[in-house]
C-alpha positions in Angstrom: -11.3 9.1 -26.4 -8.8 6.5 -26.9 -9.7 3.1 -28.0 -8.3 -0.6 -27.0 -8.3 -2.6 -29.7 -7.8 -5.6 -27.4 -10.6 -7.8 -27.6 -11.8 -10.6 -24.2 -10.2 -13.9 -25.4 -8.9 -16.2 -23.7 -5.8 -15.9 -25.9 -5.2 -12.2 -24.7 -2.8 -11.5 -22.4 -2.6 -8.3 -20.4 0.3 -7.1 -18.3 -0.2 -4.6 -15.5 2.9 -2.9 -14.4 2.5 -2.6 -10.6 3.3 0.3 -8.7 6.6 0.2 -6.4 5.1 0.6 -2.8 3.1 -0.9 -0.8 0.8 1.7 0.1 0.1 2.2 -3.7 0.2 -1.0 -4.9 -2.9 -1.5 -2.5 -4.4 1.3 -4.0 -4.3 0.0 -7.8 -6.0 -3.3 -6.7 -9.4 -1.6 -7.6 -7.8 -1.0 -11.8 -6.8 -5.2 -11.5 -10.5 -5.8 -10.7 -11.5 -3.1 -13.0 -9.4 -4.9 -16.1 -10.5 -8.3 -15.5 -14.0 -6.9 -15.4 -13.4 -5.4 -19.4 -11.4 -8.8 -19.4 -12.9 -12.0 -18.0 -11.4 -14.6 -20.7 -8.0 -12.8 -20.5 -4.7 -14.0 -19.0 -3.8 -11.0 -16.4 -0.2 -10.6 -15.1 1.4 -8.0 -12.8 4.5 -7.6 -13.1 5.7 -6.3 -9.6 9.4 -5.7 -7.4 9.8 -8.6 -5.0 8.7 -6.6 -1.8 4.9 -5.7 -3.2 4.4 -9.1 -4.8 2.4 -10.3 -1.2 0.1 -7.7 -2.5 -1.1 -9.5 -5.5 0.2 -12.9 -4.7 -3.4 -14.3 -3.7 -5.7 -11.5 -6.1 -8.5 -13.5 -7.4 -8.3 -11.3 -10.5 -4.9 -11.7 -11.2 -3.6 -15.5 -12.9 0.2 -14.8 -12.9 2.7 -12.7 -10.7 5.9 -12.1 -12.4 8.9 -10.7 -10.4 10.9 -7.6 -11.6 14.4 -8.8 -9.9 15.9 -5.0 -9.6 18.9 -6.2 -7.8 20.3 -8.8 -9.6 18.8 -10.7 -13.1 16.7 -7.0 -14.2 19.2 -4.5 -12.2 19.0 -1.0 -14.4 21.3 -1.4 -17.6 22.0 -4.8 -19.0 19.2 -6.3 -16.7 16.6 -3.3 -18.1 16.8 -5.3 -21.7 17.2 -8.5 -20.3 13.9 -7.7 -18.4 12.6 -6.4 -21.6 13.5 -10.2 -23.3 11.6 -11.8 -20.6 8.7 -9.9 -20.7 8.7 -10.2 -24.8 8.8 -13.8 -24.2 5.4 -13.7 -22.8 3.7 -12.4 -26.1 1.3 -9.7 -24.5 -0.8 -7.9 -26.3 -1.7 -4.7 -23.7 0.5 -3.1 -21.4 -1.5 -0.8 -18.9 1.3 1.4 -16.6 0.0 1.7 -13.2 3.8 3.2 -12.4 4.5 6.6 -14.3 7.8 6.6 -14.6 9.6 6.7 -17.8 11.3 3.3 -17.7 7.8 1.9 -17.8 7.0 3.0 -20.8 10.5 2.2 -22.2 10.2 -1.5 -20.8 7.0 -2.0 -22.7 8.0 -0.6 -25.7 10.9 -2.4 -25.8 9.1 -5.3 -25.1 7.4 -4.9 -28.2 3.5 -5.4 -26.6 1.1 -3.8 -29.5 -0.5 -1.5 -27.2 0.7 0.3 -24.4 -1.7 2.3 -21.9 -0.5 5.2 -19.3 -0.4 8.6 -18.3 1.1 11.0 -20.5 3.5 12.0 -17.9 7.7 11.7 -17.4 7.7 12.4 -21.3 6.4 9.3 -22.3 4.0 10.5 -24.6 6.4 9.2 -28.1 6.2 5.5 -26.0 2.8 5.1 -25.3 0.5 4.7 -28.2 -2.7 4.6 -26.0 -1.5 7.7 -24.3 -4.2 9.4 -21.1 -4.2 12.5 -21.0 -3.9 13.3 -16.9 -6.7 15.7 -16.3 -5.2 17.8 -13.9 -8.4 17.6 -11.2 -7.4 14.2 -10.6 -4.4 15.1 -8.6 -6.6 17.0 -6.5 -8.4 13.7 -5.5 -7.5 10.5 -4.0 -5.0 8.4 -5.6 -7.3 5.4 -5.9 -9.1 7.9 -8.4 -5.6 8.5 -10.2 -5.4 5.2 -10.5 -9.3 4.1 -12.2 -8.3 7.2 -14.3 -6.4 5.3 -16.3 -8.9 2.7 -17.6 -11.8 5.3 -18.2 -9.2 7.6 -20.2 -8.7 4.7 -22.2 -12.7 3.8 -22.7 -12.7 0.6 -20.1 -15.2 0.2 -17.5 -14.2 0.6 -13.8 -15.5 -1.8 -11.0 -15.3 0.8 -7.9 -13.0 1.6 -5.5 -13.2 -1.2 -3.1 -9.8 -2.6 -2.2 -8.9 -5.9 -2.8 -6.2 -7.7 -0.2 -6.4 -11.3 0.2 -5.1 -13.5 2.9 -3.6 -17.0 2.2 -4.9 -20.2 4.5 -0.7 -20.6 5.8 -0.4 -16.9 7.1 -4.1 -17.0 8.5 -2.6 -19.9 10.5 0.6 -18.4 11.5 -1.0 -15.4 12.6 -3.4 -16.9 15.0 -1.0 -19.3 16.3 1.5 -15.9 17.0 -1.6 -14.5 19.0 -2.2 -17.7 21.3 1.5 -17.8 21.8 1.4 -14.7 23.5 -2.0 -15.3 24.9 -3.9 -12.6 23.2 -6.4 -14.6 21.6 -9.2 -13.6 24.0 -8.1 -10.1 24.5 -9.1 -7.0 22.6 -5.9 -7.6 19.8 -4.2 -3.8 19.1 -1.8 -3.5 17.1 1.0 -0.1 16.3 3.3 0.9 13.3 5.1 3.5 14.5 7.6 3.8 11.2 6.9 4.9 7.6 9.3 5.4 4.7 10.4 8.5 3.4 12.0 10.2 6.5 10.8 11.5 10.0 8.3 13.7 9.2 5.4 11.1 8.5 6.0 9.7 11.9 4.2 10.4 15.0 6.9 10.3 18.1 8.1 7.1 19.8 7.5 8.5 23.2 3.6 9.1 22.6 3.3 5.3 21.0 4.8 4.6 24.3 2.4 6.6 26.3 -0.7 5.3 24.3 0.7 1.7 24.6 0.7 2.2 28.5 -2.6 3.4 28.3 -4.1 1.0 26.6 -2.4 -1.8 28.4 -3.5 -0.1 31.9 -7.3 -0.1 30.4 -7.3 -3.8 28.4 -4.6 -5.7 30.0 -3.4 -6.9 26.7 -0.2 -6.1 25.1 0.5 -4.3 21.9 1.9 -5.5 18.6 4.4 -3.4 17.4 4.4 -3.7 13.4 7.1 -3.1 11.2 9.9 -3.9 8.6 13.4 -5.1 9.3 14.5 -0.8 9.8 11.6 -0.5 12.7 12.7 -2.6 14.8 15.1 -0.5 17.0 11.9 1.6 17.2 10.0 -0.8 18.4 12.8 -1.6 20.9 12.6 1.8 21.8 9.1 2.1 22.6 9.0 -1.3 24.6 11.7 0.2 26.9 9.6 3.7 27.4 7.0 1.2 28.2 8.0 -2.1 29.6 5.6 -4.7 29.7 3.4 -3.5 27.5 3.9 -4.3 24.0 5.1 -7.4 21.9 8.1 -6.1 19.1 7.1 -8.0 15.7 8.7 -5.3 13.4 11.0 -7.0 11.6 9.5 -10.3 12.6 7.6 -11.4 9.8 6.8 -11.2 6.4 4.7 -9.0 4.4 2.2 -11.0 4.1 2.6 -12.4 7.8 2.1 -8.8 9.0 -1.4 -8.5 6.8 -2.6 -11.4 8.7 -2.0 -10.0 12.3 -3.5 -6.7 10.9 -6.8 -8.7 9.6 -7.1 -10.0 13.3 -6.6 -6.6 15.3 -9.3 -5.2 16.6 -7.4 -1.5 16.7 -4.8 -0.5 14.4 -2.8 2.3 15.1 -0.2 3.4 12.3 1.4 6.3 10.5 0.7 6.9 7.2 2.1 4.1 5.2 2.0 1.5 3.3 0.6 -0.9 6.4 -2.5 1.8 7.0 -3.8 1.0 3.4 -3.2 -2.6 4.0 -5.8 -2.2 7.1 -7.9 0.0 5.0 -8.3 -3.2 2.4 -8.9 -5.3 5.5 -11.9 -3.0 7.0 -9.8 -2.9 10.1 -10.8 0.2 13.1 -7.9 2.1 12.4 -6.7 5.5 13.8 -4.6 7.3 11.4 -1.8 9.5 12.7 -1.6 12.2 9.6 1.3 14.9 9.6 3.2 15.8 6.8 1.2 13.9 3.8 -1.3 14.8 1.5 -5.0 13.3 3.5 -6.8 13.9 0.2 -4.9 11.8 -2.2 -3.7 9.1 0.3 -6.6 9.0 3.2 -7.4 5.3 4.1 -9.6 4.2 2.1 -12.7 2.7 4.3 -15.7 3.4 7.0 -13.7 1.8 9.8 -10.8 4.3 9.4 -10.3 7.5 11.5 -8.0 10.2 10.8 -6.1 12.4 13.7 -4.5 15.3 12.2 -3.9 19.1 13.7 -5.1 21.6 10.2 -1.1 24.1 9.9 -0.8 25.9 7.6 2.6 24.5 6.2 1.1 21.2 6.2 0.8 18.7 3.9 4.7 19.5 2.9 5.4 16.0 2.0 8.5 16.7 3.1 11.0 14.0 4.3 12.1 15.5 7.4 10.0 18.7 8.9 12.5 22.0 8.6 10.6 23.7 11.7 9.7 22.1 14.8 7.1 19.4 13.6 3.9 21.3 14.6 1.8 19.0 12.5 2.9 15.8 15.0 3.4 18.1 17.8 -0.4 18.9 18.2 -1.6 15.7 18.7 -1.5 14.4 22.0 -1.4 10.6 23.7 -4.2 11.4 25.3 -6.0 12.8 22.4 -5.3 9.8 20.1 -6.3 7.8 23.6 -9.6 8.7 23.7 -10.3 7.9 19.7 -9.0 4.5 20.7 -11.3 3.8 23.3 -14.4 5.3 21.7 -13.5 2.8 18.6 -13.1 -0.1 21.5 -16.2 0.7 23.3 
């Protein structure tokens, strides 16, 4: 078993390398609460690109969010050691690696931090010297299990697998003044994310989101949010014109952490898999989950309130970016199936 030497000060400080999505980042949330339980006098920072930082921004576990600026001050070369100087700066003594790849393990190292905790993965091995071995069962579970793996390789306590995803007082605000705007306060609130990253083949097809935004107008008489990032937003212009009158397009709209808000007040979420259904998962939001292409072990959402729609083929999951056949595993499932889910979860 491998030891920490590390002892709970409140002159030790911890870095936690974040993962680079936003889907996974929400899933590590559980190791931060897990470290600052082994931890409670430490100094915790995650070190996190700019576009997951709303996931940590307002952890009660976590005292200090520092930004890994990939695209200009830490862009891969001179900015990887320059990165490396700024995190040195910081003295830390314990680097644990929630990313596997190998330039986290070469950052801390270069960093010089004493010890350095990760998976023995991406030949990393010579740069980690509290090195976990991955069992290979764990990749046959989910990944919020991957992730927990890493403290009890190394001999730490975990503190569960509850997800941790917390809302600040502004977007709280914003979000409910966004729903009385477009008078949807006293209204069942449903909300859609139609897009996911990585390609097609995650993505159920417009013209059902259309269909099941019709329907659900036609039964609640309350429009649907359409969620999304800057790159969905011709989607959701596309689905509002296959079904006019019926939905509101916010992809593109708002921030991050603007978009958690609006999901913490729906009362139906609708999404692909992606990084937003984990962020609902957090939120114990009713959620259907459209599930094609991926892997429903290792990345199912992770709550009670969460439903999963998928059609069992057998070249399914893939994890494919874009289907080579004829998209069976999206094919299969109707509007009207994924229709009647949402109304048993409305009542």
């Amino acid at each position: 078993m491998i030891k920490i030497v590390l002892k709970d000060s409140s002159e030790s400080r911890i870095l936690i390398r974040a993962a680079n999505w936003v889907g996974d980042a929400i899933m590590t949330t559980p190791v931060i609460r897990g470290v600052r339980k082994n931890y409670p006098k430490a100094h915790i920072t995650v070190l996190a690109k700019p576009w997951v930082i709303p996931v940590y921004d307002k952890n009660p576990y976590v005292d200090e969010v520092m930004t890994y600026e990939n695209s200009t001050r830490h862009k891969m070369g001179r900015g990887t050691l320059r990165l490396a100087g700024d995190i040195r700066k910081q003295g830390f003594d314990l680097a644990i690696l929630m990313q596997n790849a190998f330039e986290a393990a070469l950052l801390a190292f270069l960093a010089g931090i004493p010890e350095r905790l990760g998976y023995n993965t991406d030949a990393r091995s010579l740069l980690l010297n509290r090195c976990v071995r991955l069992d290979p069962a764990l990749k046959k579970k989910h990944l919020i299990d991957y992730y927990i793996g890493i403290l009890t390789g190394a001999g730490l306590e975990d503190d569960g697998r509850k997800l941790d995803l917390v809302i600040g007082n502004e977007d709280r605000i914003s979000a409910k003044r966004l729903l009385a705007e477009n008078e949807l306060g006293g209204r069942p609130v449903i909300g859609i994310n139609p897009g996911a990253t990585g390609g097609t083949a995650k993505r159920w097809f417009p013209e059902r989101y259309a269909k099941l935004c019709s329907q659900l107008f036609n039964q609640y008489q309350t429009r649907v949010l359409i969620f999304g990032g800057p790159g969905d937003h011709a989607l959701g212009r596309e689905i509002m014109d296959m079904a006019p009158g019926c939905c509101i397009n916010i992809a593109g709209k708002t921030s991050l952490a603007q978009a958690f808000a609006l999901i913490g007040n729906c009362d139906l979420f609708v999404t692909n898999d992606s990084g937003l259904m984990h962020a609902a998962a957090a939120l114990n939001v009713n959620q259907v989950a459209v599930i094609g292409s991926t892997d429903y072990v290792a990345t199912a959402p992770s709550n009670k309130n969460s439903i999963m729609v998928r059609e069992p083929t057998s070249c399914a999951p893939c994890l494919k970016d874009e289907c080579p056949i004829d998209h069976r595993c999206m094919t299969r499932i109707s509007a009207g199936a994924v229709m009647d889910i949402c109304r048993s979860v409305l009542g």
